[in-house]
C-alpha positions, 0 to 999 in steps of 0.5 A: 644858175641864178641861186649861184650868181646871188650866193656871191652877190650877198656874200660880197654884199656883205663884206662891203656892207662893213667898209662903210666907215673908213672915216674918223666920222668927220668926213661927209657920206658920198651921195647915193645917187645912181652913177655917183659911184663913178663920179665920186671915184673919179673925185676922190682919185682926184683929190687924192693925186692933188696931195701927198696923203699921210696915212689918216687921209688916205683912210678917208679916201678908201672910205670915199671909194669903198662908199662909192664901190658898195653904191655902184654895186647897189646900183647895179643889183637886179631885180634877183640879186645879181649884178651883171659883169660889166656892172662888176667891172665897172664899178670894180675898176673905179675902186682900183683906180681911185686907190692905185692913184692915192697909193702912187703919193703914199709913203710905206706904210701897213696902210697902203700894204693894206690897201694896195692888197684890197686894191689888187683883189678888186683889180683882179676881179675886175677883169674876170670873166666873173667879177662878183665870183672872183670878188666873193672867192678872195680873202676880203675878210682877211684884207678888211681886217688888215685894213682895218687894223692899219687905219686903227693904228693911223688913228682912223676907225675903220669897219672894212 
């Protein structure tokens, strides 16, 4: 049972692992601290509510949420790897929220289809009964290459 939680765990630890740099490098990284992720969500939500974002700002935001979505779940690891659900949904929910709130002022684009698509799968997981499994079984290297094609063409180097 444990070698099945840790499989996806490390799966989806390592596709998170690329979404580090949604930035063009002149964006600060989030902290690090235990329960920053929520806070920094809870920030970038914010910040991003407050302005309309073009495409460019609304790269940095999914950088500011994936930073503090892989943060959470790094938080969250226990001591055999796994990261128990609630932690999941959590830190899960963050992310969506952060980014369905930036998309709610964002005009069409192959960016927000992106994201929107990223923010969906998350969503979805969120409220599994088994987040870290249903997250693992999606198609986040399809989507982070999406993403990742879609910041490029904006301008912003992403690595989902």
């Amino acid at each position: 049972m444990m070698r099945s939680r840790i499989l996806p765990v490390v799966l989806l630890g390592a596709c998170l692992t690329t979404l580090a740099a949604c930035g063009d490098g002149d964006t600060p990284s989030a902290a690090s601290s235990p329960g920053s992720a929520t806070a920094t969500a809870g920030a970038a939500a914010s910040a991003a509510a407050a302005v309309a974002p073009d495409d460019r700002a609304l790269c940095k935001t999914l950088n500011t949420a994936a930073t503090a979505l892989r943060t959470g779940i790094t938080n969250a690891q226990q001591d055999g790897g796994g990261v128990l659900a609630a932690d999941a949904k959590k830190t899960f929910t963050a992310f969506h929220t952060t980014v369905t709130e930036a998309l709610a002022s964002a005009p069409a684009s192959d960016v927000t289809t992106a994201a929107k698509a990223i923010a969906d799968e998350l969503g979805a997981a969120a409220i599994s009964a088994d987040p870290i499994g249903s997250a693992a079984d999606s198609d986040f290297e399809k989507l982070g290459n999406d993403l990742t094609t879609a910041c490029k063409a904006a301008g912003v180097t992403v690595m989902f």
